[in-house]
C-alpha positions as CSV (number, residue, x, y, z in Angstrom):
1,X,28.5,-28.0,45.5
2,X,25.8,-28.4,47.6
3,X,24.9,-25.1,48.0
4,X,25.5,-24.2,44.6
5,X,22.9,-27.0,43.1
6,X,20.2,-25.2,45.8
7,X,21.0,-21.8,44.7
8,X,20.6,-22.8,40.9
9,X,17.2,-25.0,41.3
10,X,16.0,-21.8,43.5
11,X,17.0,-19.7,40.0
12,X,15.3,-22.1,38.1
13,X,11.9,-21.6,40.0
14,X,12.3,-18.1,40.3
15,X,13.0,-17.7,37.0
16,X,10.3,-19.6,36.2
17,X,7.8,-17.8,38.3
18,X,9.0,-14.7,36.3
19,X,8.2,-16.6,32.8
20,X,5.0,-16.6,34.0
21,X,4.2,-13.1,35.4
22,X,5.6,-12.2,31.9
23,X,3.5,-14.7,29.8
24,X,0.5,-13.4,32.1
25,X,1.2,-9.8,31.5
26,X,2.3,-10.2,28.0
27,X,-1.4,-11.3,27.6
28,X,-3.2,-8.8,29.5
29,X,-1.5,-7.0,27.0
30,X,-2.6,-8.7,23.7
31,X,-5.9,-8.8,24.8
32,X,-6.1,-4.9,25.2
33,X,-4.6,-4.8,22.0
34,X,-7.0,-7.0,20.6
35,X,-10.0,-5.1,21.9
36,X,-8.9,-1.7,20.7
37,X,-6.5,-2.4,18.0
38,X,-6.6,1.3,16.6
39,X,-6.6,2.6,20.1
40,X,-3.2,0.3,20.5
41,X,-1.9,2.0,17.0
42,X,-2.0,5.3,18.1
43,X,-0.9,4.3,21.5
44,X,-3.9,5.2,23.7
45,X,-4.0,1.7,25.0
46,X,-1.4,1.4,28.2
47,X,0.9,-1.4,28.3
48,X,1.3,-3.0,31.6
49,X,5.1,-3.4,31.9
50,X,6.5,-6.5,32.4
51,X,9.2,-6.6,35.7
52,X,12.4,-8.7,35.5
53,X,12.4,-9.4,39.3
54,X,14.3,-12.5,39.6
55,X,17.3,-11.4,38.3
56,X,19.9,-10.2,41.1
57,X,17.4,-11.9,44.3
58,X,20.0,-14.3,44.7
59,X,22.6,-13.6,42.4
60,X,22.9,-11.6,38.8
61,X,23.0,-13.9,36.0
62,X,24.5,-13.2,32.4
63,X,21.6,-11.4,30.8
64,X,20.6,-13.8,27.7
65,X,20.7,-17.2,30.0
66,X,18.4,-15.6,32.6
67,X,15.9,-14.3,29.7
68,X,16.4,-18.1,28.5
69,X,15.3,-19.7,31.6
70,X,12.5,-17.2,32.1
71,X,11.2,-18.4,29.0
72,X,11.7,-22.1,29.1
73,X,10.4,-22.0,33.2
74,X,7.4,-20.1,31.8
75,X,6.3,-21.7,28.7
76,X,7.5,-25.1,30.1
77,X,4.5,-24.6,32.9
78,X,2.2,-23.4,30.3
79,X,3.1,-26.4,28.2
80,X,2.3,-28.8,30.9
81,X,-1.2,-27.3,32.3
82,X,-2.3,-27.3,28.7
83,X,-1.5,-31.2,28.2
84,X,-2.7,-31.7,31.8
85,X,-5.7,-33.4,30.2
86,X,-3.1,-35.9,27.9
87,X,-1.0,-36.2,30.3
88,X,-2.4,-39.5,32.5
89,X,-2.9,-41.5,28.9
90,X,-0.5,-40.0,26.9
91,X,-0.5,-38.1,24.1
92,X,-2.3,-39.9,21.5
93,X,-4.1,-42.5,23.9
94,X,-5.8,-39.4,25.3
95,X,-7.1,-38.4,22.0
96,X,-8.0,-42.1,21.3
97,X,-9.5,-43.1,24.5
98,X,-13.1,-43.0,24.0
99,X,-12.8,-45.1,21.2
100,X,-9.7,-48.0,22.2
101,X,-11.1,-48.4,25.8
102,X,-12.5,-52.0,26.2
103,X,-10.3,-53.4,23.1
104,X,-7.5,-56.0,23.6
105,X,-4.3,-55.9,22.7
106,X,-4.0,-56.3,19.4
107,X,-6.8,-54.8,18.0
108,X,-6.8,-52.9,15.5
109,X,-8.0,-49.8,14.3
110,X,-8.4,-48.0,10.6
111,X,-7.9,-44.5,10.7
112,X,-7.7,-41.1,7.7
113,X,-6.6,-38.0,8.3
114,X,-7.6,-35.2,6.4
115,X,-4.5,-32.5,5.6
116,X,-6.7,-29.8,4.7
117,X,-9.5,-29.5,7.4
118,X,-7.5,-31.1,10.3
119,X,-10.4,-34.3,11.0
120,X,-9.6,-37.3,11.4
121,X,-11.8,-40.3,11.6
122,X,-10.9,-43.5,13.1
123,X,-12.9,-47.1,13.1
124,X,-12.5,-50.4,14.4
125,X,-11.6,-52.9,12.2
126,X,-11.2,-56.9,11.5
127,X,-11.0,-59.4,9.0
128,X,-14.6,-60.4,8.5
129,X,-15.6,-63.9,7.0
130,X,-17.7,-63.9,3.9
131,X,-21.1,-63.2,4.6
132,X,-20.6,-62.1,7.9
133,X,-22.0,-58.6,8.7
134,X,-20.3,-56.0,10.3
135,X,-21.1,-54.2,12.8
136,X,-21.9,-50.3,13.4
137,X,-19.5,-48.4,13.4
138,X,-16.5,-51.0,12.2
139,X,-14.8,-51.6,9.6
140,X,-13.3,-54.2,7.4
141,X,-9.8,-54.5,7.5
142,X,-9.2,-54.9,3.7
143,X,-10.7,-51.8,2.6
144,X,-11.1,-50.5,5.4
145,X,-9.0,-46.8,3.9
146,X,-11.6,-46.7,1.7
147,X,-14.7,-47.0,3.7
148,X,-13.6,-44.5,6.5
149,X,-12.8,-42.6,4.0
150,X,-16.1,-42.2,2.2
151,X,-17.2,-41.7,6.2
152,X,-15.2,-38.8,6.6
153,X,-16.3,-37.1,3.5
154,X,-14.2,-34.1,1.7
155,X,-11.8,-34.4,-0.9
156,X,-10.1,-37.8,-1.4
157,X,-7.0,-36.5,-2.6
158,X,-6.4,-34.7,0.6
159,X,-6.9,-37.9,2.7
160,X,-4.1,-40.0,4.4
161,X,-5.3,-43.5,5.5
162,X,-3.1,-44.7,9.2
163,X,-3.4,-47.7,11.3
164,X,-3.7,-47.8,15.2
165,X,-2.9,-51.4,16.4
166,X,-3.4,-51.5,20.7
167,X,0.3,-53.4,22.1
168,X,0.5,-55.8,24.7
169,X,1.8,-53.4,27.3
170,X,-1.1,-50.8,26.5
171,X,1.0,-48.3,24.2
172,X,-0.5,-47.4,20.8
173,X,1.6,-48.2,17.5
174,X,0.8,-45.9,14.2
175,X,1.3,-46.7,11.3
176,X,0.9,-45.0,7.9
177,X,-0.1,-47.7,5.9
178,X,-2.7,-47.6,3.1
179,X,-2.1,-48.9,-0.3
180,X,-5.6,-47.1,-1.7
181,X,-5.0,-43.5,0.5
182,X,-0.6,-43.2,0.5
183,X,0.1,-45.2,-2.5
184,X,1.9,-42.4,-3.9
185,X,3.7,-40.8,-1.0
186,X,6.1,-43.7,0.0
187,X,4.2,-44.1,3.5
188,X,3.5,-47.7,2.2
189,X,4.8,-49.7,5.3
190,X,6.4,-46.9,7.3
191,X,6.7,-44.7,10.2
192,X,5.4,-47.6,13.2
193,X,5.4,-45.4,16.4
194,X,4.9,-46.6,19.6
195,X,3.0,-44.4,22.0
């Protein structure tokens, strides 16, 4: 079996390497298109053929799972250079780093999310005694929803109101909590995620 499992990882990166001499070609390809579409139409743009080399260099493989691995190998790579920039703080502790840096565990945060334009806003936020002013760029805990939302600006109606609370062992929990924002949605109370 030993040799077996080497042949089948060598596949893998093969086939891999193959993804992306197709994903590379395929958008040498699109970006003549793009730059010519009618010329592309009529067909007096070339198309730079794509070459299934890795098939048969070791052995032949059934058609559909080599065309499968090519595509998963190649994208997979793609995926991961992409997220390179995510991929030391995760996901959404990339996205939220500038802001959470320097904040304790527990702290938490009041965000909304537009579902139109794609923004999002996000604000620090406490319980403040009475009479005690808050800081730039915070916000209030109770009502907090409500004054990020006012921040962000657009329609209302398109706004959800979240919550990013900083855990002990560094992860981020969301929820989508906001009595004044999600009242109607059932999000009340739901969806904690830790990240």
């Amino acid at each position: 079996t030993g040799w077996i499992d080497r042949v089948d990882g060598t596949l893998c990166v093969l086939n891999t390497m193959n993804g992306l001499t197709d994903i590379a070609i395929g958008t040498l390809n699109f970006g003549m298109t793009m730059a010519c579409p009618l010329g592309a139409i009529l067909g007096l743009i070339p198309k730079i053929p794509t070459a299934d080399w890795s098939n048969g260099l070791l052995t032949v493989e059934d058609p559909t799972s080599h065309e499968w691995s090519k595509w998963l190998g190649g994208n997979g790579v793609v995926l991961l250079v992409s997220a390179y920039s995510f991929l030391a703080t995760g996901p959404v502790r990339g996205a939220f780093a500038g802001l959470i840096d320097g904040h304790a565990a527990g702290q938490g945060f009041t965000g909304v999310f537009d579902s139109v334009t794609g923004q999002v806003l996000l604000r620090p936020s406490r319980v403040f005694a009475a009479g005690e002013s808050i800081p730039a760029g915070w916000v209030a805990r109770q009502g907090g929803h409500n004054a990020v939302s006012t921040l962000l600006g657009g329609s209302r109606a398109n706004h959800l109101g979240y919550a990013v609370i900083i855990q002990a062992d560094g992860t981020l929990a969301i929820t989508w909590s906001s009595g004044v924002l999600n009242g109607g949605l059932g999000l009340k109370q739901a969806n904690i995620l830790a990240i």
